[in-house]
C-alpha positions, 0 to 999 in steps of 0.5 A, a space after each residue: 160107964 162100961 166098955 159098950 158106953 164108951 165105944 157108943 159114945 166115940 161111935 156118935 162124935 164119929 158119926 156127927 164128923 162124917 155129918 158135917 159138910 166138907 167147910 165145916 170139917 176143914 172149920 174144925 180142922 183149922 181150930 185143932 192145934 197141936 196141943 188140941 191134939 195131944 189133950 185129946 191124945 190124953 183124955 182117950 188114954 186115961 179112959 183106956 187105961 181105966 178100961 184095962 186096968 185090971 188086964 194092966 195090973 195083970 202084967 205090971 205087978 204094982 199097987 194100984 192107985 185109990 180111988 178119991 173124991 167118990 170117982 171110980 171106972 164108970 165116973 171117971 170115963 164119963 168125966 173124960 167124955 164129957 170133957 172131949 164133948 165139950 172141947 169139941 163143942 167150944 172149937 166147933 163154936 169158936 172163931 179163931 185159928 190158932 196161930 200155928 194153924 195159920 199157915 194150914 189156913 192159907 194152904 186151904 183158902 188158896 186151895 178153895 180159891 183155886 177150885 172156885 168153892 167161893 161159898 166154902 171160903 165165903 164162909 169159913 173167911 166170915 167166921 174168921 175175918 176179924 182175925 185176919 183183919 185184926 192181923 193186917 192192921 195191927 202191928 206186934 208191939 216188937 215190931 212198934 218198938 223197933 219203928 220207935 227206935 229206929 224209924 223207917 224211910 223217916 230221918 225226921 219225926 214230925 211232934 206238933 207240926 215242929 220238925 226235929 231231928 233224931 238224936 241218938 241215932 247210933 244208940 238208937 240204932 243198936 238198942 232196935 237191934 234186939 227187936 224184929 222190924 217185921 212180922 212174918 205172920 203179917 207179911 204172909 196174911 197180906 199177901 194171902 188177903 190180897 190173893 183172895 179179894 183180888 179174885 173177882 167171883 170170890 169178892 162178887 159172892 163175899 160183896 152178896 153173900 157177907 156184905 158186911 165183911 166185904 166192906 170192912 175190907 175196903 178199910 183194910 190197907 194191904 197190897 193191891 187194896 185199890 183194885 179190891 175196891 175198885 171191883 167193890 164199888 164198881 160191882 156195886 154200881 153196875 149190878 141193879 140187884 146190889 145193895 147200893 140200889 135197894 138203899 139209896 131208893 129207901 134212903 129218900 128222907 130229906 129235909 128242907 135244908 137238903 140234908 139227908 137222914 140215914 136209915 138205921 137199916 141201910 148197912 152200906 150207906 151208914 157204914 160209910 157215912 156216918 163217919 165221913 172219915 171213913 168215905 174220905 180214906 175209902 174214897 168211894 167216890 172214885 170207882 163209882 165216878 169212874 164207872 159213871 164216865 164209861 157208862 154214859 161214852 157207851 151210850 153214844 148213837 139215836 138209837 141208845 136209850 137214853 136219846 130215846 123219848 123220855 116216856 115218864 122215865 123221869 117219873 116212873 120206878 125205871 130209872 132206879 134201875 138206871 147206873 147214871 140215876 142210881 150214880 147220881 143220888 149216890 154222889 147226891 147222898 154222899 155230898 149232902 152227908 159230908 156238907 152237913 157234917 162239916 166236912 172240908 173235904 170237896 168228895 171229888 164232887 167235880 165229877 159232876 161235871 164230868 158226868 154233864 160233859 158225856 151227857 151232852 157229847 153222847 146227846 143225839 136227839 132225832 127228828 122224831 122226838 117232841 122237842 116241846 116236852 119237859 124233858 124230850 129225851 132221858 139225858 134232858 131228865 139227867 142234865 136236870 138232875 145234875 143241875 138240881 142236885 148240885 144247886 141244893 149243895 150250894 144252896 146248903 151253906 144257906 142253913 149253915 153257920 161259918 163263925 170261926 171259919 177262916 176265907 181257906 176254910 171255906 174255900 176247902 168245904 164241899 158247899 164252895 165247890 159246889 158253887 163252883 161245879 155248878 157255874 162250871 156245868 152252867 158254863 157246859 150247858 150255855 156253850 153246847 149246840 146240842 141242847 134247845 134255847 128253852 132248856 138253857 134258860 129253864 136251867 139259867 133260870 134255876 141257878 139265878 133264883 140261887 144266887 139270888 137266894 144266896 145274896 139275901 141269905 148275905 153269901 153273896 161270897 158263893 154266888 160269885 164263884 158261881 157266876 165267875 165259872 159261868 162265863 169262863 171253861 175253868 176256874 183260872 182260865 180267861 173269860 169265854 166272850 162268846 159264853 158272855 155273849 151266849 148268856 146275854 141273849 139267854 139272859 133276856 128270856 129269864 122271868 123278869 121276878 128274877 131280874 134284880 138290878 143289885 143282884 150278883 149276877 147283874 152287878 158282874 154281868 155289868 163289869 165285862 165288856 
């Protein structure tokens, strides 16, 4: 390959770098490290001296170097070419930064931020995300072998739940010595994604535009990990466009036993509970609940929407787009999984609760609603759903098998918790004068049947705990005598099929005077 060759190939590696967008170039940038710099130095210096070489021997009176293995000018240009064409493509291809170049990469990703180019930093924190995560989450093996040696804040080490005392704390002390106790490298990533998933337009358009990559860091542990996730979460529920809106209106299978089957194509939903786990150190719950709460204290006044006439919004696409519903089958979905994965955490499915408790202050129904419709305003639709859903939980330990399962055991599941959320929000309902006679007892009607249900299926263990917070504010507090009395009138309106002299509910009505 002569001289014009060459310049016209280092012409078109030019003009395809100008080609490339400004993210792009930084990209390519952020992959070079010094060595890249000093091999392409290299390859541009063989192929001039080969270019000169007769111009060099001209001036430098040695004997020339013979050519071997059938290589001459042309072949050997061409062969350097070749290799900067192919460095150039493997780093154009490639997703990690070298770790000299770190620093370079904090220096622009703060740089982006500060300019709000959020779809330049979306995209090189794509390509690159795995990396930085890999960074936060795992410590160096020096650093694991000073905390081995001489464990941090910890004067115990607890093995197999015995708790024995360090030995050789001196020895021990000095032999860390020789080991750094932290990593720079770590130290100054964290604070780096932290900066960047604290700022809100930048973790808006990373939860849009790479969903994938913002999930993954809500399971990161970094400074101020809980704000990120709380912005996560709390973007996902109050925005009707997000993902959590389209999947759980796709994820609606379920079977008999109240479980639900999760969609292959529901990214959101199956990253976060195929493994309960992940839900539990996520605790999803949280800013989804809390966000819940306000939602409903705003809807306060006649005119609010949700005490306006309920129109088939109980029937109808609308409430899809409503936070309270959408909130409702999240929680509905989340619990459903962890019951029938057995797990023995309760998911906070106490905010249930909370949720009826704004429902019924901000409920306000007008002179000119239709009292004698199934549900008069949408809050009655949404006191319904409430009531309905947490009825299933506890009608899940039904189709469930307790061998093995120790009094505590149950006591911690969330299908327990549930008996005793849905006697606590029953508790709500007959003690409110917002709702009409014929509600409270269409709703008591509904948590009769499952106790009932409960006592033939011999788990009469739950059907109690439904009835003791039937009757009292909290679980541990004395009984209410006026909810007593309430719930006795209530109780002479219930469908007679329903009345059943052994049944839990009329065994310990019985007891209290």
């Amino acid at each position: 390959m002569g001289t014009n060759g060459s310049l016209a190939v280092f012409a078109i590696l030019l003009a395809w770098y100008t080609l490339l967008t400004d993210e792009r170039r930084v990209d390519l940038k952020l992959r070079i490290s010094k060595f890249n710099i000093l091999f392409i130095i290299f390859s541009i210096s063989i192929i001039l001296v080969v270019i000169y070489s007769k111009v060099l021997l001209s001036f430098i009176p040695i004997k020339p170097i013979p050519w071997i293995l059938g290589f001459n000018e042309d072949t050997l240009s061409f062969t350097c070419l070749c290799i900067m064409i192919a460095f150039f493509g493997i780093k154009i291809l490639g997703n990690r930064i070298p770790k000299a170049n770190l620093t370079y990469w904090i220096s622009v990703s703060e740089k982006y931020l500060r300019a709000k180019k959020v779809e330049q930093l979306g995209y090189l924190f794509d390509k690159y995300h795995e990396q930085l995560f890999n960074i936060i989450s795992n410590k160096k093996w020096y650093v694991r072998v000073h905390d081995y040696l001489n464990p941090p804040l910890l004067p115990l080490i607890i093995d197999k739940g015995n708790i024995k005392k360090i030995r050789f704390k001196k020895i021990r002390r000095f032999l860390s010595k020789p080991f750094p106790y932290k990593d720079k490298n770590q130290e100054v990533i964290q604070l780096n994604i932290s900066k960047l998933l604290k700022s809100k337009p930048f973790a808006h358009h990373l939860i849009d535009a790479h969903p994938h990559v913002a999930m993954k860091a809500t399971c990161l542990r970094f400074r101020d990990n809980d704000e990120y996730n709380t912005n996560f979460f709390t973007y996902l529920i109050s925005s009707q466009n997000s993902n959590i809106y389209r999947e759980l209106r796709d994820n609606q299978n379920r079977s008999y036993t109240g479980e639900y089957a999760l969609d292959e194509s529901n990214a959101l939903l199956n990253f976060y509970l195929n493994d309960i786990r992940t839900a539990i150190d996520v605790g999803i719950w949280k800013p989804v609940g809390d966000y819940i709460v306000s939602y409903i204290k705003k809807q306060k006044g006649s005119s609010s929407f949700y005490n306006q006439p309920d129109n088939y919004f109980s029937s109808s696409n609308e409430r899809w787009d409503c936070p309270i519903f959408v909130g409702l089958v999240f929680f509905d979905v989340m619990i459903s999984t962890a019951i029938f994965k057995r797990s023995k955490h309760h998911m906070w499915l106490m905010y249930y609760r909370n949720f009826l408790k704004e429902i019924i202050e901000s409920h306000e129904m007008s002179g000119s609603i239709d009292i004698n419709r199934e549900f008069p305003i949408r809050f009655d639709y949404l006191i319904f759903e409430l009531i309905y859903n947490c009825n299933i939980w506890a009608g899940a330990t039904e189709h469930l098998s307790y061998d093995g399962w120790t009094t505590e055991d149950k006591k911690q599941s969330p299908e327990y918790f549930a008996s005793t959320t849905l006697g606590g929000m029953m508790y709500l309902i007959i003690t409110s004068d917002k709702l009409q006679r014929k509600q409270k007892t269409y709703l008591l009607e509904v948590i009769i049947k499952r106790m009932n249900s409960l006592d033939q299926e011999n788990r009469s263990f739950y059907s109690e705990e439904i009835f003791n917070n039937l009757i009292r504010p909290y679980s541990f507090s004395a009984i209410d005598a006026n909810a007593v009395n309430e719930l006795r009138k209530l109780y002479k309106g219930v469908d007679h099929v329903l009345k059943i002299n052994t049944s839990t509910f009329e065994v310990e009505l019985s007891k209290i005077p």
